[in-house]
C-alpha positions in Angstrom: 64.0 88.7 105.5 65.3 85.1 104.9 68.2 86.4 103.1 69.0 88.3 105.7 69.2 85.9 108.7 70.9 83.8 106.8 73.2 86.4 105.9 74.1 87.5 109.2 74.1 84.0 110.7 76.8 83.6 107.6 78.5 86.8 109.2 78.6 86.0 112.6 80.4 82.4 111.3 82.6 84.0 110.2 83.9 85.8 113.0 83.4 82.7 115.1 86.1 81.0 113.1 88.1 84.3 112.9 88.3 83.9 116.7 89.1 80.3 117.0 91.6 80.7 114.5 93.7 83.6 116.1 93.4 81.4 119.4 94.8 78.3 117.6 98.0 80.6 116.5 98.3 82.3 119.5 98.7 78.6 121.1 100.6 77.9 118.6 102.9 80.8 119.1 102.9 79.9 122.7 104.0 75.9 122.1 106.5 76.7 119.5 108.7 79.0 121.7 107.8 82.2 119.3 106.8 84.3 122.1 109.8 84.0 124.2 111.3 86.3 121.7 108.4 88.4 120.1 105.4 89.7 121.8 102.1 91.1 120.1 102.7 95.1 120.7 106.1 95.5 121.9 110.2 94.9 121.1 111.2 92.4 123.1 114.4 90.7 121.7 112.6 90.7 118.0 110.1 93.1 116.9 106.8 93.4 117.9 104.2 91.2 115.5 102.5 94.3 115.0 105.4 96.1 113.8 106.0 92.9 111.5 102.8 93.5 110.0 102.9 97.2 109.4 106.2 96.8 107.8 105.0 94.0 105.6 101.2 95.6 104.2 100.8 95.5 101.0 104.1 93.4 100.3 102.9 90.7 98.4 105.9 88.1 99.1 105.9 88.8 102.4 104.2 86.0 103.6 106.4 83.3 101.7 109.5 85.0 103.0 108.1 85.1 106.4 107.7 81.4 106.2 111.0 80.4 105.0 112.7 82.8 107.8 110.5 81.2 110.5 112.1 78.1 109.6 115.5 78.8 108.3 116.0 82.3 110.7 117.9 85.2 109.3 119.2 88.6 110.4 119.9 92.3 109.8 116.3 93.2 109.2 115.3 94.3 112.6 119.1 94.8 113.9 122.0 92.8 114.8 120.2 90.4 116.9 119.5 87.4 114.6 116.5 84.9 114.3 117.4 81.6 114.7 115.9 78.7 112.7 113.1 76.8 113.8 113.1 73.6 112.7 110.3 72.2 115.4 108.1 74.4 112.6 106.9 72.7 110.2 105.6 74.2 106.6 102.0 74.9 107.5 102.6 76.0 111.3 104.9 78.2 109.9 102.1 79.5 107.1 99.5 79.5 110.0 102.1 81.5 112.5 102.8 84.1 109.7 99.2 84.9 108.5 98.7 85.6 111.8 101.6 87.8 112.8 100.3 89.9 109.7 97.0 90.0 110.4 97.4 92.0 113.8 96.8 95.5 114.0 
């Protein structure tokens, strides 16, 4: 029964943090101007982050290519419309921003 207290207390820790954590990017999404072009579940200038996502599962470098395009931009993925580079982002707000836009659903 001990084990599985502390168990679920373990569980429910987790999703705690899971929480937090997706708040903190969200915020930090918000305070680095992301969200003025991108929105959660639609196309507004860029793609949706869900779309993001779905087009990057299972793609192994996505997440280091995301980063370096948060930062440095790029185009022709998504359309004409480029993304321009980010330099108020720093390495691991970028890392932090990107785990997040592929972790939604």
């Amino acid at each position: 029964m001990k084990k599985l207290l502390m168990g679920t207390a373990a569980a429910m820790a987790m999703c705690l943090s899971a929480g937090a954590q997706a708040q903190d990017a969200t915020k930090l999404a918000q305070d680095k101007a992301c969200l003025a072009c991108h929105q959660i579940d639609k196309k507004l200038v860029g793609p949706a982050y869900k779309d993001v996502a779905k087009k990057y599962a299972g793609n192994k470098t996505a997440e280091a290519m995301l980063i370096k395009k948060v930062r440095e931009g790029g185009s022709g993925v998504w359309g004409q419309v480029p993304m321009p580079p980010n330099s108020g982002v720093n390495e691991k707000e970028a890392q932090i921003l990107v785990k997040w836009v592929l972790s939604q659903k």
